[in-house]
Structures are given as structure tokens and as C-alpha cells.
C-alpha positions as a printed Julia matrix, in Angstrom:
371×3 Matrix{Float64}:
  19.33  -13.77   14.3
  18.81  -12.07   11.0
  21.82  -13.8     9.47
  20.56  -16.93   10.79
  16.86  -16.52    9.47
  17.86  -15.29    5.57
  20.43  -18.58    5.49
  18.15  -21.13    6.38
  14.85  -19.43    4.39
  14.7   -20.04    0.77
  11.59  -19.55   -1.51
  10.45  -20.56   -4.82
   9.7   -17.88   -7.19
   6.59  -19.62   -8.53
   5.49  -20.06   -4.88
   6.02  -15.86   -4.45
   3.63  -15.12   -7.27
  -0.14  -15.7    -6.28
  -3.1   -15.21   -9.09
  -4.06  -11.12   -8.11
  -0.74  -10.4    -9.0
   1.68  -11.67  -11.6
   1.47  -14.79  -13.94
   3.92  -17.33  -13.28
   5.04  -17.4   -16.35
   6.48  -14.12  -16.38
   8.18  -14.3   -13.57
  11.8   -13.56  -13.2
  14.34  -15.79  -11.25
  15.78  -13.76   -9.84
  15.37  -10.58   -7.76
  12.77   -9.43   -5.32
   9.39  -10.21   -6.57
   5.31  -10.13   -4.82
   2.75  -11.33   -6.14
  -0.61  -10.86   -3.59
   0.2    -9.61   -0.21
  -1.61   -7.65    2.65
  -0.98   -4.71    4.62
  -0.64   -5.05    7.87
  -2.09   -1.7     9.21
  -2.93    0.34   12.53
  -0.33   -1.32   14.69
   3.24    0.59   14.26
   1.27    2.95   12.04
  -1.86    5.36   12.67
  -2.66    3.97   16.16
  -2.04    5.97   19.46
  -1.65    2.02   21.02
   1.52    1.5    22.84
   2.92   -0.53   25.27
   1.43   -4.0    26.13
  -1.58   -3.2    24.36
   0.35   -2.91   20.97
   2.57   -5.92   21.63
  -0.37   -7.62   21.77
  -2.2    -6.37   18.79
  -0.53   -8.46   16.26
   1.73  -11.43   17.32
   3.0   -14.51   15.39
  -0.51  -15.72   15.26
  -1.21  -12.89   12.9
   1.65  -13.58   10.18
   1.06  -17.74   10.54
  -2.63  -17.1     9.67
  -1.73  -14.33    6.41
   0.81  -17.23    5.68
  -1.82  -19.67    5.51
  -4.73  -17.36    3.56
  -2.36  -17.88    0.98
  -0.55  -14.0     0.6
   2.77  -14.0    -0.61
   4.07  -10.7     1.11
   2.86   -8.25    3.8
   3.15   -4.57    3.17
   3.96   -3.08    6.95
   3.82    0.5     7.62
   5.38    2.4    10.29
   5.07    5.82   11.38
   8.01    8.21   12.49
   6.05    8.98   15.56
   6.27    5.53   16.31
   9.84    4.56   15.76
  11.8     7.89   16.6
  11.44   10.73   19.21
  11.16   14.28   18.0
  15.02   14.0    17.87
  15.24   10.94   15.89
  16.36    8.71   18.87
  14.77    5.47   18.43
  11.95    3.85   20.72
  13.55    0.48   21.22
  10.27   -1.46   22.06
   8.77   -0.55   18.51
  11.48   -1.81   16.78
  11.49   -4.86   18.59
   8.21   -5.19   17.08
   9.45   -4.4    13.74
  12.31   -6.75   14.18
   9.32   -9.41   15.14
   7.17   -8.7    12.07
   9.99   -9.4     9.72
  11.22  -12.29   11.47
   7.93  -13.49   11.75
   7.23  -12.61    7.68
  10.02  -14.36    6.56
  10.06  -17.35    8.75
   6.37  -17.77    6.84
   8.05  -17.94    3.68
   6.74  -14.46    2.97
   7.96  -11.12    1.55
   8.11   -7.84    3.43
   8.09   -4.17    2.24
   8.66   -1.76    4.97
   7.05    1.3     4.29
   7.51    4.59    5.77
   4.07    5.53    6.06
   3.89    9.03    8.12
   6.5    11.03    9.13
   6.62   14.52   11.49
   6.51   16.34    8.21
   3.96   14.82    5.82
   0.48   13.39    6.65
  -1.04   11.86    3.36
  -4.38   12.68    5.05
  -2.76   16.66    4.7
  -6.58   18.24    5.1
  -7.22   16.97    8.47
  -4.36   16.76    9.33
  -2.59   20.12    8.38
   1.22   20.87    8.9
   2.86   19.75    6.03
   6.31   20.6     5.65
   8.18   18.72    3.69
   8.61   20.37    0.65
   8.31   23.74    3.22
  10.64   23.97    5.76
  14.58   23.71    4.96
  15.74   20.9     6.4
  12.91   18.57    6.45
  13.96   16.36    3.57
  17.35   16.11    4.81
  15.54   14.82    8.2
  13.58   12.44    6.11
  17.02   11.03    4.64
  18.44   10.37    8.01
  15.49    8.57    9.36
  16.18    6.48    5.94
  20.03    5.86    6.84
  18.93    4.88   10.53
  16.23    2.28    9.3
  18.78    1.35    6.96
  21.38    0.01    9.93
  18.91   -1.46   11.31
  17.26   -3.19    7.83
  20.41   -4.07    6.0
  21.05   -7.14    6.7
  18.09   -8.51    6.04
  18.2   -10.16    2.37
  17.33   -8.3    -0.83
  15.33  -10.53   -2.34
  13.24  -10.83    0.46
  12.57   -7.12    2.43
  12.19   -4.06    0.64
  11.92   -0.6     1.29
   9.0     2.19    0.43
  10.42    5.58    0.91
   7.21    7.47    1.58
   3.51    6.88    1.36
   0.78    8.88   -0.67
   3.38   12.04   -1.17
   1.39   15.12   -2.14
   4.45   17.28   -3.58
   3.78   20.63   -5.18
   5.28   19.9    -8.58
   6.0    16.22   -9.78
   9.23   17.86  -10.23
   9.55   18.51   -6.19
   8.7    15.05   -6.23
  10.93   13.43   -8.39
  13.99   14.97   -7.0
  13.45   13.91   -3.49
  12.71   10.8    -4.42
  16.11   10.72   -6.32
  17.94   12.21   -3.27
  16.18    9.41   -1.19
  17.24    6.52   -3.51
  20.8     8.35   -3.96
  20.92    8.37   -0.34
  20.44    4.55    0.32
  22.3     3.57   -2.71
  25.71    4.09   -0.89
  25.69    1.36    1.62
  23.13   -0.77   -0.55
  22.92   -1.03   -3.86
  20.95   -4.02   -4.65
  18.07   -3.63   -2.0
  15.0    -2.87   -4.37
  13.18    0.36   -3.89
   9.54    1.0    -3.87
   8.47    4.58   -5.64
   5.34    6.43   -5.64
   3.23    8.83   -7.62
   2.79   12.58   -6.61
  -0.88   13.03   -4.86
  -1.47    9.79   -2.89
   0.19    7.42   -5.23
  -2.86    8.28   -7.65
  -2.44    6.16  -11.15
  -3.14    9.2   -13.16
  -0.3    10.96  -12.13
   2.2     7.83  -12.26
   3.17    9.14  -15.89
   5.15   11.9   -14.1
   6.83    9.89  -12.13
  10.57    9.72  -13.4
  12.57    7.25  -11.39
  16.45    7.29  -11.3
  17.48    6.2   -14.78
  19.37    2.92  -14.97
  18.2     1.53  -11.05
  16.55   -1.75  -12.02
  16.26   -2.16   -8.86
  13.13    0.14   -8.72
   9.65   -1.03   -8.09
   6.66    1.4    -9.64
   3.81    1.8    -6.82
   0.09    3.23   -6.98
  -2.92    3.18   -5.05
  -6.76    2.57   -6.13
  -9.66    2.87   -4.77
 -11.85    4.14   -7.33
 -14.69    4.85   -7.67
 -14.99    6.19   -4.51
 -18.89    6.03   -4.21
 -17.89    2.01   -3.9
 -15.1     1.74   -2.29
 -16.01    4.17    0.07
 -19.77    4.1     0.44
 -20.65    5.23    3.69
 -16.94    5.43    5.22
 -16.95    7.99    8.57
 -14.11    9.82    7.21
 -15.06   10.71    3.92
 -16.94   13.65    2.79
 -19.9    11.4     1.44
 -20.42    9.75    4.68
 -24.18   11.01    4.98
 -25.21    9.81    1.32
 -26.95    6.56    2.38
 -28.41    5.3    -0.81
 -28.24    3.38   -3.93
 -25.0     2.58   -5.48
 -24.23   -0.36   -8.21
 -21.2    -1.73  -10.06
 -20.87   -1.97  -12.71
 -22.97    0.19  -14.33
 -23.93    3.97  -13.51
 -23.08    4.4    -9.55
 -26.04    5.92   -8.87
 -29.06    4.39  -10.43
 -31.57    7.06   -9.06
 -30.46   10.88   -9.21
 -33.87   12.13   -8.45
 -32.78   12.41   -4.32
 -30.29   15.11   -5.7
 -32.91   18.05   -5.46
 -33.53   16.92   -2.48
 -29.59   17.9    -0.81
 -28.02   20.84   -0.05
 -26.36   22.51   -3.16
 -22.71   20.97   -2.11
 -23.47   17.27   -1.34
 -25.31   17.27   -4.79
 -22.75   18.8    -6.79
 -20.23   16.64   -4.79
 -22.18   13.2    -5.7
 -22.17   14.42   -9.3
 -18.76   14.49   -9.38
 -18.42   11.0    -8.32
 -21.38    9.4   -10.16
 -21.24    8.0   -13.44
 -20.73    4.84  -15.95
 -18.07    2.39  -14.28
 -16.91   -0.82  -15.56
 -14.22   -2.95  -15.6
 -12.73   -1.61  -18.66
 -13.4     2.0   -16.41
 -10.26    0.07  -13.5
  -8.7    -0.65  -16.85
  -8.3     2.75  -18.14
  -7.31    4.58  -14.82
  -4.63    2.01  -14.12
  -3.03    1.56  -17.45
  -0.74    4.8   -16.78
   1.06    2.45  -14.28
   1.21   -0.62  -16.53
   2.46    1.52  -18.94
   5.23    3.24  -16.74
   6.55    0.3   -15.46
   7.18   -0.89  -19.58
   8.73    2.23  -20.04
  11.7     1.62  -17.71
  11.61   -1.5   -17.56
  10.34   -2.22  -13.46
   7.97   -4.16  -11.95
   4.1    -2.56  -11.38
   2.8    -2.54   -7.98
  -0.6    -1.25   -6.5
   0.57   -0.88   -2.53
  -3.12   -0.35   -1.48
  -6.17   -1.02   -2.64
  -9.59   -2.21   -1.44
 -13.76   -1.96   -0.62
 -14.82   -0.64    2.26
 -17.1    -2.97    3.68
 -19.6    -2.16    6.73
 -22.8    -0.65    4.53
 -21.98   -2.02    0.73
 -23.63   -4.89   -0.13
 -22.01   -8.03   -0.57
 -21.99   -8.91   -4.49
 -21.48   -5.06   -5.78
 -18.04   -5.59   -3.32
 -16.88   -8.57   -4.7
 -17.74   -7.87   -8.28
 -15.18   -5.12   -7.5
 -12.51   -7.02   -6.18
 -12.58   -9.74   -9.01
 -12.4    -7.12  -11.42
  -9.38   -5.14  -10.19
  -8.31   -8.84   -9.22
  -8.28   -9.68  -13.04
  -6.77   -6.82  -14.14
  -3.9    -7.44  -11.85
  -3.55  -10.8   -12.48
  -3.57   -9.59  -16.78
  -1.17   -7.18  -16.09
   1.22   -8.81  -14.14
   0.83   -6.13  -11.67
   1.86   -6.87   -7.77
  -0.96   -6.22   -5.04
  -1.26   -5.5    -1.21
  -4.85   -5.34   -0.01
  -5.59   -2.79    2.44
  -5.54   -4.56    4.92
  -5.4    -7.33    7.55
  -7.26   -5.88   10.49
  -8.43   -2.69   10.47
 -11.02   -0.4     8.37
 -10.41   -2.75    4.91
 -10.25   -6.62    7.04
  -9.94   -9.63    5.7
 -10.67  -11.35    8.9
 -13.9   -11.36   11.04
 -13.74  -10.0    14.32
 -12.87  -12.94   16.04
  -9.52  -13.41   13.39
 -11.05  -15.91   11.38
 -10.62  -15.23    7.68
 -13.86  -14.17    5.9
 -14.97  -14.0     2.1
 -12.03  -11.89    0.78
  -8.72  -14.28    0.54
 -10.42  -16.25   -1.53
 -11.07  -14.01   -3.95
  -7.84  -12.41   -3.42
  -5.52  -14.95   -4.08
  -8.25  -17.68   -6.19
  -6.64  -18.43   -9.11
  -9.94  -18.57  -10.6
């Protein structure tokens, strides 16, 4: 079936590149390219749902109607505990599903990146989650490569210019050093059997953009694609989000401009949600997004590989309305000037771009407008 699906499936380069991410006109012709996609979140990844209830969580329906929003790729992530048992024998119904999202992706005329978003090992979200051991416990990286090697049997025939692979999600390393050389291992590792699939890297501490300039990818590997993640400030993005650590701050906030337009309330908290709102407030514009994210643009020109932000996005349940999109067509813009790929976070989930009942809401649009 997967031999079957790449041969009759061919897509137009121009078509793969929609306005948040690259211009047309710089487009390659060749190669494995995105231009605006969506991750498609909480389903083989950070969700205790199994069984029926999962299969049912996304289906076909799902990847017609991304198709038809007008994304170019979906970003899918998948957790170990998912995929593998504790001794890395695979759970046959999730990759089924796998197997169905790609099918499903590419049969859309879409691009897929397969991203190996938790493991047994490494939590991104390390401070609730604790147990970190993968730059701890001897052995654990060398696990990591063989869960690699079996998603590679089962991945590899799918074509390169059309599924890729992201290694790991939102590392937190202890040196950028630590960092780099597992990455190389990882790359070194998959390189053996498949040496034109293109590779998705990211920075130390959650893909941040300010530590991309540390990143050091395997010289030569043009093959390579250089990932980040933004969601700054967070006082927007996050206003109000249950999982943060300003969750109870329920007031004013504005973009662009200074974040918190009132600072009197401040007396008014406890000594560590003022000094923690502090931190976060202050004068944000677009030419703030600008700033933060050039380390990426400018890594990318360095060695020569394509710029990709794998997750970005406004939460939306208390923000109002025009502060969030004035957001999105800034970072939007600055994609779009850059040449820099995109995958909203997400489809469903904490970030939609749906409504509850799956239709699309205000967010594609602006997402993939040209304008």
C-alpha cells in the first residue's frame, strides 16, 4: 500500500508552499519542502485514550478537512508510551493508526513529519513531570536510537520528499554540547539505511530560538531541517492557560505595546506572582517576534537548511479576539518574510483551529491568507 500511494501521488512545489511559510519564489524543486501545516496533537501523543475511543478521535474526516483549510503538511506526534511497551515491542493497533494518518496525509496531497514527541526517558514538560533520564542513565540514548531504527522499518518506504522525521521534541540537554552529540548519533544512526530522508533538528531547552545558535548540525547533511518553537510572550500566548504558573493573573494584557498596561494590581499580589509578572511584562512588538526569532533565520543561512518553527500559537479561551490575531498576523508575516516553514499548534486540542463541532473557525484564514 505504501508503494502504491507514493507512485500514484505527485505534488507541485508551488502548491506545498502556503503564505505563513515560504515565498514561492524561493522555493526549491526539489527536495522535501512545507510551507503552513498543523499539528495534529493529543491523539497518539499526550492522551491516556486508547482503544475505540482513539480510533475514533481523528479519522479521514480530520486530514480531508486540514486538506481543505488549505495546510500544506501536518506535524504528527507520537509518544513512546504509545507505540512501544516498556520493552520496545510495538502496540500494533497504534501503528495502524500511524500507518492511517500518513496514508491519509498524503492521499490529501499533504506533507507529514513524524515526530517523536515523548519518550520513557524525556518529558519536555520535565517539572511536572520529573524522571528525566536521558542524558542520566547509561543506556538511555542507545534505547532512544533503537526506537529510531524500529520506526525507521516501519517509515522507510514512504517517499522522501514527502514524510520526514523529528528525532525528539523540546530536548532540555545539560550542555548544548550533550545535545549536539546525540543528535549527531541519532542522525548517524538513521543515515545507514537512509540517506536522503530529511531530518528535522531542534534547539537545546524546548526548541527555544535563543538557543538555536548552539545548535551545530552534522556538517555537510543537506538534508537537515532547522526547527524552533515560539510562543512568546507568554503573558499572550498563554494568558490564563491552567497549566501555567500565571494561571490566576486575570487581567489586562495588550499587543502590541507594553503587556501589561496597568501595574498598579502588583502591590496588591503575593511577593512571587508580582515578581513573576515582572518578568514577563514589558514593550512587545512585532519587531520584538523579529528579534527573538532571527537566531533561527540566521542558523539556517549559516549551513545552508531550511528554517522551521514546529509549534507555535495563542492560547485562546480568555484572550480577546483582536490582541490574538494581531499576534498571529505578525508572527504570520515574519514567517512568510523569512521564508521560514510553520506548524500551528494545533488541530484539536488546547491551540484549535476548529470549533467544537469540527468546523473551522477564524484561524486558517489567517494562517494560510496570503494577505
Amino acid at each position: 500500500m505504501k508503494k502504491m500511494v507514493s507512485s500514484i501521488l505527485t505534488v507541485s512545489t508551488a502548491l506545498m508552499m502556503s503564505s505563513c511559510g515560504g515565498s514561492n519564489e524561493e522555493t526549491p524543486k526539489e527536495g522535501f519542502f512545507l510551507g503552513t501545516g498543523v499539528n495534529v496533537s493529543h491523539w497518539l501523543s499526550q492522551s491516556d485514550s486508547r482503544g475505540e475511543a482513539r480510533a475514533n478521535q481523528i479519522t479521514k474526516a480530520d486530514f480531508d478537512s486540514i486538506a481543505a483549510m488549505g495546510f500544506d503538511h501536518v506535524r504528527l506526534p507520537i509518544d513512546e508510551v504509545q507505540m512501544y511497551d516498556e520493552n520496545l515491542n510495538r502496540y500494533e493497533d497504534a501503528f495502524a493508526l500511524l500507518k492511517n494518518a500518513i496514508d491519509w496525509t498524503l492521499e490529501n496531497n499533504m506533507n507529514i513529519i513524524v515526530d517523536l514527541h515523548i519518550i520513557r526517558s524525556f518529558h519536555f514538560n520535565n517539572e511536572n513531570e520529573g524522571g528525566n533520564t536521558l542524558f542520566e542513565k547509561t543506556g538511555e540514548q542507545e534505547r532512544l536510537i533503537n526506537i529510531w531504527k524500529d520506526l525507521q522499518k516501519f517509515l522507510k518506504d514512504y517517499p522522501n520528499d514527502r514524510l520526514a522525521y523529528e528525532l525528539l521534541n523540546e530536548a532540555i540537554a545539560p550542555t548544548h554540547e550533550a545535545l549536539n552529540d546525540l543528535e549527531a548519533r541519532l542522525v548517524a544512526a538513521i543515515r545507514e539505511t537512509e540517506p536522503d530522508r530529511y531530518i528535522v533538528l531542534g534547539s537545546n531547552w524546548q526548541q527555544s530560538p535563543e538557543t538555536i545558535q548552539y545548535l551545530n548540525p552534522p556538517a555537510n547533511d543537506k538534508k537537515l531541517i532547522v526547527a524552533f518553537h515560539y510562543y512568546n510572550p507568554l503573558l499572550i500566548t498563554h494568558y490564563r492557560a491552567p497549566w501555567t504558573k500565571i494561571k490566576d493573573y486575570t487581567g489586562a494584557v495588550a499587543y502590541p505595546g507594553q503587556l501589561l498596561p496597568d501595574t498598579a494590581f502588583l502591590k496588591d499580589l503575593s511577593a512571587e506572582e508580582a515578581d513573576k509578572l515582572r518578568e514577563l511584562n514589558g514593550e512587545w512588538t512585532k519587531e520584538t517576534l523579529y528579534n527573538q526569532i532571527k537566531p533561527a533565520i540566521d542558523k539556517a543561512k549559516e549551513f545552508g537548511l531550511q528554517a522551521y518553527c514546529g509549534e507555535f500559537g495563542v492560547y485562546p479561551v480568555f484572550i480577546d479576539k483582536e490582541t490574538r490575531l494581531q499576534w498571529y498576523k505578525d508572527i504570520c508575516e515574519i514567517f512568510r518574510d523569512n521564508n521560514i516553514a510553520n506548524a500551528h499548534w494545533c488541530y484539536k486540542g488546547d491551540f484549535p483551529v476548529v470549533n467544537a463541532d469540527g468546523s473551522r473557525n477564524e484561524l486558517p484564514e489567517v494562517l494560510v491568507n496570503k494577505k
